[in-house]
C-alpha positions in Angstrom: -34.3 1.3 2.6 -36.5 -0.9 1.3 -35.9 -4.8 0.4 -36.5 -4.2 -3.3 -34.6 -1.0 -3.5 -31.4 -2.5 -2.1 -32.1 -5.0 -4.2 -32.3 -3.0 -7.2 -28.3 -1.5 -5.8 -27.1 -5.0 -6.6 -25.7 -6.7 -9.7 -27.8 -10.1 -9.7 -25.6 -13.1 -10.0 -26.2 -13.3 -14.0 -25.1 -9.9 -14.4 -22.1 -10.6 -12.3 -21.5 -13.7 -14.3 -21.9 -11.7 -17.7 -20.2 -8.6 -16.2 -18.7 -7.0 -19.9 -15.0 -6.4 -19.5 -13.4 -3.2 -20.4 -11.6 -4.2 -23.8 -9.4 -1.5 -25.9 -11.4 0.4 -28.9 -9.7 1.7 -31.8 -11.4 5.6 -31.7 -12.5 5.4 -27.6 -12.0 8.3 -25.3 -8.6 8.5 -23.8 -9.1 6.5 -20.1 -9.0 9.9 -18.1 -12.4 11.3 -20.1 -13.4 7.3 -19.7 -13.0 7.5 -15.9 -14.7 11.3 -15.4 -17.9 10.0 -17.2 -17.5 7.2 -14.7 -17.6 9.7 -12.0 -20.3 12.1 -13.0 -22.8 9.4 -13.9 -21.9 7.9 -10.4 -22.0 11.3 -8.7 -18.5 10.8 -7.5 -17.1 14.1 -9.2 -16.5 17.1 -7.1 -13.4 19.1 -6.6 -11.6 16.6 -4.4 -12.1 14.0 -6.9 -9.4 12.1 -8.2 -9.7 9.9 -10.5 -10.6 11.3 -13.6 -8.1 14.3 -12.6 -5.0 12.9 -11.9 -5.1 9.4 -13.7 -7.3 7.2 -15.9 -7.2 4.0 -13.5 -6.0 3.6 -9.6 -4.2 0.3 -10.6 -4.2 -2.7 -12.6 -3.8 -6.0 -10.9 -2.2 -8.9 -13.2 -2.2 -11.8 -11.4 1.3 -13.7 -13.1 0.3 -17.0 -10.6 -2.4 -18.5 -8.3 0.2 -20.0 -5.9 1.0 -18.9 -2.7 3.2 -20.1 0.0 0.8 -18.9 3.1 -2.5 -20.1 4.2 -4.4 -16.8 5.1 -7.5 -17.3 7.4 -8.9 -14.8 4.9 -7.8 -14.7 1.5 -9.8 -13.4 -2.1 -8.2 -16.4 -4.2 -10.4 -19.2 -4.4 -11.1 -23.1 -3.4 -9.4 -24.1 -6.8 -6.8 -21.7 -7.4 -4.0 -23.7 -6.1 -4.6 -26.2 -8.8 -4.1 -23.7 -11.6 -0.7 -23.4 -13.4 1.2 -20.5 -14.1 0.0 -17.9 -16.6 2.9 -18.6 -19.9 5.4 -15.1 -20.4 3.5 -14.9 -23.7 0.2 -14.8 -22.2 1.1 -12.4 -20.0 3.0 -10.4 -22.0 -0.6 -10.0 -23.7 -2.4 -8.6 -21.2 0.5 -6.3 -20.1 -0.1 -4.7 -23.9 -3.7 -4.8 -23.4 -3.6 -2.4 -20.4 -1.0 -0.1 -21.6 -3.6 0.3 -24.8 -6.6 0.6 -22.5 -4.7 3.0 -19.9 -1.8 4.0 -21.1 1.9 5.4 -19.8 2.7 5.7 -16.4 -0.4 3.4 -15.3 0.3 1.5 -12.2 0.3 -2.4 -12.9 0.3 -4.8 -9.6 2.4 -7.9 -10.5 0.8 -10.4 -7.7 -1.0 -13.7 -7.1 -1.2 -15.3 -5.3 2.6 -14.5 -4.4 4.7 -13.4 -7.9 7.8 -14.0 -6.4 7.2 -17.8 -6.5 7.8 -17.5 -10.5 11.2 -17.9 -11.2 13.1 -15.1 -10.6 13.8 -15.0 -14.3 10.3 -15.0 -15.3 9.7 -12.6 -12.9 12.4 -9.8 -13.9 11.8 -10.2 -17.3 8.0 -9.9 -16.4 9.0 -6.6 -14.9 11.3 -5.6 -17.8 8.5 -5.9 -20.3 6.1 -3.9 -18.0 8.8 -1.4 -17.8 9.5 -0.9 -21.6 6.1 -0.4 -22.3 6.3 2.8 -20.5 3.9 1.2 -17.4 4.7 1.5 -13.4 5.3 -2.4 -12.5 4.6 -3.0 -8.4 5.0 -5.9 -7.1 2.9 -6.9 -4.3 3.8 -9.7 -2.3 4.4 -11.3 1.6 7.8 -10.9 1.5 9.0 -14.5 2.5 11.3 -14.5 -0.9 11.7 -10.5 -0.8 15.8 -10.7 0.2 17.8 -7.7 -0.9 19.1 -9.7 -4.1 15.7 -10.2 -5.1 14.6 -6.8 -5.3 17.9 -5.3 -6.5 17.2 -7.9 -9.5 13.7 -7.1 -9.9 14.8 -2.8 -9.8 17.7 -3.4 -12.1 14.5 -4.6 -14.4 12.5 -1.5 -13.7 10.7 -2.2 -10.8 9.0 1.0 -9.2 7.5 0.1 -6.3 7.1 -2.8 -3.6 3.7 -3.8 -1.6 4.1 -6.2 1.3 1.4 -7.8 2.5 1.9 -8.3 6.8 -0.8 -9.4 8.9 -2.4 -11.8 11.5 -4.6 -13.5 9.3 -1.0 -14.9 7.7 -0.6 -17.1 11.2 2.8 -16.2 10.7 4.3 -18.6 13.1 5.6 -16.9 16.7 4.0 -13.7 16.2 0.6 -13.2 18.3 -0.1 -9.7 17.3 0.5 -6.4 14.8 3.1 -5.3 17.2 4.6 -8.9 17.6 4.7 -8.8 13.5 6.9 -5.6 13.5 9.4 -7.0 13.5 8.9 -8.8 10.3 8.1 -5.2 9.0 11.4 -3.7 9.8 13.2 -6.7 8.0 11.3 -6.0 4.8 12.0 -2.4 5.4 15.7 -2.6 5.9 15.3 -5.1 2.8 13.9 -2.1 0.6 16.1 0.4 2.2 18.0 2.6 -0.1 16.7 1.0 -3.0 15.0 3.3 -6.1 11.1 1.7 -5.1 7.8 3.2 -3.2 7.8 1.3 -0.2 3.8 0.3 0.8 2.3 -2.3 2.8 -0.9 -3.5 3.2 -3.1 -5.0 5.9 -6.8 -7.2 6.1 -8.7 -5.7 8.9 -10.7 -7.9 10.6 -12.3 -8.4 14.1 -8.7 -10.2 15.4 -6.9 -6.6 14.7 -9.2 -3.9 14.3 -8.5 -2.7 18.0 -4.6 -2.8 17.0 -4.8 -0.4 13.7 -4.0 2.8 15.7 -0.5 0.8 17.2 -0.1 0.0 13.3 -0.7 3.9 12.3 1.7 4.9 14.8 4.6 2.1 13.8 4.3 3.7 9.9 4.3 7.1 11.4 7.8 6.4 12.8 8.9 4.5 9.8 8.0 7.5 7.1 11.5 8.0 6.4 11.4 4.7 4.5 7.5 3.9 3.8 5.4 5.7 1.1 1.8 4.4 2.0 -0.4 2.2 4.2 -3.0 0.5 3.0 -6.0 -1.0 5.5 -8.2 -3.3 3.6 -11.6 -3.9 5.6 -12.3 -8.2 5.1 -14.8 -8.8 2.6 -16.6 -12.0 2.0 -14.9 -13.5 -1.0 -12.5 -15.9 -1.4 -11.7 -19.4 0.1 -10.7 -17.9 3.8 -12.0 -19.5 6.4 -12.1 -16.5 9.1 -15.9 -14.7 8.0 -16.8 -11.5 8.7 -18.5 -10.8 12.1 -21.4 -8.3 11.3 -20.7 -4.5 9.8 -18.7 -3.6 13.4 -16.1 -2.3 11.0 -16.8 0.6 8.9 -15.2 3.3 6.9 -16.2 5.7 9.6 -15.0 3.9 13.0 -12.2 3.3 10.8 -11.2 6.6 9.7 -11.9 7.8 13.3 -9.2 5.9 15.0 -6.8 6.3 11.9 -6.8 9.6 12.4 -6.9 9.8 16.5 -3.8 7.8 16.4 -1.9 10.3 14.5 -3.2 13.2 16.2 -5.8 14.7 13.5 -3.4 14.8 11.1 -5.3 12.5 8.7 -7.6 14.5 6.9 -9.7 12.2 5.2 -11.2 13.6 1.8 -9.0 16.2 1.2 -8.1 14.0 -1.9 -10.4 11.1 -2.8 -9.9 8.6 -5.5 -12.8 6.4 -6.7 -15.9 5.9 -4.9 -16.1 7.2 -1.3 -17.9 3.4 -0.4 -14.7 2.0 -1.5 -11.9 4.1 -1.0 -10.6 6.7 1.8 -7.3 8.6 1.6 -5.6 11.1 3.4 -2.1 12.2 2.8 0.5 13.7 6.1 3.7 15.2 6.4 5.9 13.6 9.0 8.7 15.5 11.0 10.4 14.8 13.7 8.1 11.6 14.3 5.1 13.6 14.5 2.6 13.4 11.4 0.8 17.0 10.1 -1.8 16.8 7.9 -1.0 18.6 4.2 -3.5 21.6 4.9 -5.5 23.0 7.6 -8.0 24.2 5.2 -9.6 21.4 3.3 -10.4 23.6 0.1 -6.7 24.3 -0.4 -6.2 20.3 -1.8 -9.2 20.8 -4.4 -7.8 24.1 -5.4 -4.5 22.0 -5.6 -6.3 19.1 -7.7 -7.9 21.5 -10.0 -4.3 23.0 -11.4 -1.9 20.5 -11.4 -3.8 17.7 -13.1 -1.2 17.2 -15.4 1.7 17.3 -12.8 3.6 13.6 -12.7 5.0 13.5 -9.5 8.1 10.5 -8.5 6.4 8.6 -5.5 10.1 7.2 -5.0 12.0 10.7 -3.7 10.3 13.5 -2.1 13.3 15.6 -3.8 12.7 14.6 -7.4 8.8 15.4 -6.4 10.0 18.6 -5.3 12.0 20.1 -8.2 9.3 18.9 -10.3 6.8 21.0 -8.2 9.5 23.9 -8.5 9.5 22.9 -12.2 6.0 23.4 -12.6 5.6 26.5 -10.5 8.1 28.2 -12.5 6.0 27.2 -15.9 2.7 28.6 -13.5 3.7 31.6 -11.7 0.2 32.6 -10.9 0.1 30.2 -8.3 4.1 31.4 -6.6 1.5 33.3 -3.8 -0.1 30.7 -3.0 2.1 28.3 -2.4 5.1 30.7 -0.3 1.3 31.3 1.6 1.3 27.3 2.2 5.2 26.7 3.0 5.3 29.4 5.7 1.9 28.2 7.3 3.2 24.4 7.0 6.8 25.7 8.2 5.5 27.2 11.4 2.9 24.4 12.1 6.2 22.4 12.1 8.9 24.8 13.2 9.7 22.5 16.3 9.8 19.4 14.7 11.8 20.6 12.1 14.2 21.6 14.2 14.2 18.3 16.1 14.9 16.7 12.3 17.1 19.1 10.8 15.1 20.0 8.3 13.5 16.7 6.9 9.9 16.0 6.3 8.3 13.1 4.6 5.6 12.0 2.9 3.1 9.4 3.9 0.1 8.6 2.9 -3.0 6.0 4.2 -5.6 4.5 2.5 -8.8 2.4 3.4 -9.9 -0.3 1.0 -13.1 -1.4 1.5 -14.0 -4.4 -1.0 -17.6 -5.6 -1.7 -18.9 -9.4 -0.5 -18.9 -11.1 -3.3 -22.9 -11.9 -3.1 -23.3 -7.9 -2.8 -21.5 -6.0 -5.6 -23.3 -2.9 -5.4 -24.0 -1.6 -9.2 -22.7 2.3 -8.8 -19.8 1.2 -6.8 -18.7 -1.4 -9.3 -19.2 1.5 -12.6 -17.4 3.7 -10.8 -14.5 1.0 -9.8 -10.4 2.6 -10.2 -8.9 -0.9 -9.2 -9.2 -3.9 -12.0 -7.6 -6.8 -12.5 -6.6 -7.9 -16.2 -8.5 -11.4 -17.7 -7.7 -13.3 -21.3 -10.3 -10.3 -22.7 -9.5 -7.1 -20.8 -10.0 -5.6 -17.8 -13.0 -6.4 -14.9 -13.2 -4.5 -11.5 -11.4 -6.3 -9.0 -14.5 -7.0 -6.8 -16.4 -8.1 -9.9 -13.0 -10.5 -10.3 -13.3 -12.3 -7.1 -16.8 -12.6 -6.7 -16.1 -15.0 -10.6 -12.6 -15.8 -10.0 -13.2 -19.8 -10.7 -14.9 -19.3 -13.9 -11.9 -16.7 -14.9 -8.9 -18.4 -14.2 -10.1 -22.1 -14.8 -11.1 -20.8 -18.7 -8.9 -22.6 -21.3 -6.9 -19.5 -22.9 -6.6 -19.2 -26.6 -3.5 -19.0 -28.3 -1.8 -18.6 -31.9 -1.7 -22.3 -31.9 -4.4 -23.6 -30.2 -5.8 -23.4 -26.5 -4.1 -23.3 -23.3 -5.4 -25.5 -20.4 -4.8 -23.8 -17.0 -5.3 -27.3 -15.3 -2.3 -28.8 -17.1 -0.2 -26.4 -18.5 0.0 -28.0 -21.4 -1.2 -26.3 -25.0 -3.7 -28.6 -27.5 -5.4 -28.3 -30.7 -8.9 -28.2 -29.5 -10.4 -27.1 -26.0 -10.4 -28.9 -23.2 -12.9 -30.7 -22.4 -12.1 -32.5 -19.1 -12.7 -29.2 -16.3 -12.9 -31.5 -13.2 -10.2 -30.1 -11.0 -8.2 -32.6 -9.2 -6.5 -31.3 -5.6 -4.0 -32.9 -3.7 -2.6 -32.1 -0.2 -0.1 -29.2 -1.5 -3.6 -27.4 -3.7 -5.6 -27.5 -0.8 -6.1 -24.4 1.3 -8.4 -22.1 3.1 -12.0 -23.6 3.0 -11.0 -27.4 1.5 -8.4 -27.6 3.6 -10.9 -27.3 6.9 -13.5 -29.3 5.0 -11.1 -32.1 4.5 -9.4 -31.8 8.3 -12.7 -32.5 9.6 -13.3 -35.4 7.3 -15.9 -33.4 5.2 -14.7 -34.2 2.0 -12.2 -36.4 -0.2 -9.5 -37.7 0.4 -6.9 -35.8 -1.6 
């Protein structure tokens, strides 16, 4: 490929700059028709297409803080984020109503940060609550330091569906050397989420310090599927205030998926389902039994057929027996399909027969995804129009890559209110707009790149 044709794939930086949000239109196309367009004019649709099928958007990040209370060698929030104040309830509240009218029931909202649970806990359940009464699926995504048993029963008892920790050795989590080492810290957020009504997922940076490690990882939530939902791999991208940069393109959706799916003896059958844009996001879906994994079907045109006739089957990502009766529910509505799926029982059945008897009977559902975000100086234009993962502004809705690669200019934006104007920098509410947008750090708002600047006597003082 030519110079000028990959250049013609990327957004320039004004177009980043000016990227249009997606706002809520009285009269516009419900957001499942919204995302299908998105898919055919990308040339993303085909029978093991997800989006567009199954829901109107993957998620909804709404970022409720830009604290955090870890230092990650690679990290998407920004130089100044530290400095930011938290988002008001009312505010927030706002944009929760903004993507229920953009997406509507049942989407999947990410409360996160920064780390959420450094709101009050207060804030944060009633946060949850409102999320929860609007009819949306509030996950919260967060490192797990404050994630104690009391916390999360408080943040269920609000309406909490589903919990994302984020473990990893870009953390420098101290006494832990490696992904194995930091199991441990795993099976203490596990046994915290244990028995609790929530999707259990957790998520982890790849980068050149762990890549040779992910099959160990695939393997650890392959004997942990009795308690986790899904793993998430995110390939490092170059956004953000990290420090750790990306070594080269020795990582790729391919080598990736390849090892994934080694590690758990082919049972990861990567795009028999695919949600989004197959440059940004991989999935594959097992059954585990008996600590073995097995991948959903042999024959990869059985999930499309699958797709195709249960697009408006809801299924509980919390209990594989509420998922189950629904299915039965639906079958029973849809007996056209009873054939076909005694056909797929008995075939899964004996592919499993000795692991089911080593488990008495109990099979799980686990699912892996790849995340590959775009460097913020190469947002490619299809991948971006055909983006399932935003993050809510003040205005609406932007793609999450699109987010980070302007994340200063977002969050440092005075916000307007009934009264006047919010000033993220202070906190404080005035008549008129700030004008004053010098940010002023100090040694707790300095991290990642300002941090290392400073520690070798590169910049200020702060």
């Amino acid at each position: 490929m030519s110079e000028r044709e990959n250049a013609d794939m990327l957004l320039t930086p004004e177009e980043v700059a000016s990227h249009p949000v997606e706002q809520p239109d009285v009269g516009q196309a419900p957001a499942i028709a919204r995302m299908r367009r998105r898919m055919q004019a990308t040339g993303q649709w085909h029978p093991a297409q997800v989006a567009g099928r199954r829901w109107g958007i993957g998620c909804v990040a709404l970022e409720i803080t830009q604290r955090c209370n870890l230092d990650c060698t690679i990290c998407y929030l920004s130089e100044n984020a530290e400095a930011v104040q938290d988002l008001p309830l009312a505010e927030v509240k706002r944009r929760i109503d903004t993507v229920f009218a953009l997406y509507g029931p049942g989407t999947n909202l990410q409360i996160t940060g920064g780390d959420p649970t450094l709101r009050k806990l207060d804030e944060l359940a009633a946060i949850v609550r409102y999320a929860a009464a609007c009819g949306l699926r509030p996950a919260l995504f967060t490192n797990g330091i404050r994630a104690t048993r009391p916390f999360l029963q408080r943040l269920v008892d609000a309406g909490l569906t589903e919990v994302a920790f984020h473990v990893d050795l870009t953390q420098e989590r101290k006494g832990y050397a490696t992904e194995r080492d930091l199991n441990a810290v795993r099976l203490k957020l596990i046994e915290a989420a244990r028995g609790l009504p929530l999707a259990i997922y957790f998520n982890t940076t790849v980068f050149a310090g762990n890549v040779a490690e992910v099959p160990d990882l695939v393997r650890f939530f392959v004997s942990q599927a009795d308690a986790v939902n899904l793993a998430s791999f995110q390939v490092q991208a170059e956004t953000g205030r990290g420090v750790d940069r990306r070594h080269g393109g020795a990582i790729t959706l391919a080598g990736l998926e390849e090892a994934m799916n080694r590690a758990a003896d082919g049972a990861l059958r990567f795009g028999q389902f695919q949600p989004g844009h197959a440059r940004c996001n991989r999935y594959a879906l097992a059954l585990v039994c008996g600590g073995r994994a097995y991948p959903l079907a042999d024959d990869d045109r059985l999930p499309a057929r699958l797709l195709a006739a249960t697009g408006d089957l809801s299924l509980d990502r919390r209990s594989v027996r509420r998922s189950l009766a629904r299915s039965a529910g639906w079958l029973v509505r849809h007996p056209q399909y009873l054939g076909a799926a005694v056909t797929w029982a008995a075939g899964r059945t004996w592919a499993m027969r000795r692991s089911l008897l080593r488990s008495r009977g109990r099979v799980h559902k686990l699912s892996f995804m790849i995340h590959n975000f775009m460097d913020a100086c190469s947002l490619e234009r299809e991948r971006i129009d055909a983006c399932i993962f935003h993050t809510a502004t003040a205005d609406g809705t932007l793609s999450m890559c699109v987010h980070n690669a302007r994340r200063d200019d977002l969050i440092l934006e005075p916000i307007r209110t009934a009264t006047g104007y919010w000033d993220p920098l202070t906190g404080r509410e005035t008549e008129q707009p700030p004008t004053d947008r010098f940010v002023r750090h100090s040694r707790k708002t300095v991290k990642g790149v300002l941090k290392r600047d400073w520690a070798q006597g590169e910049g200020d003082t702060p």
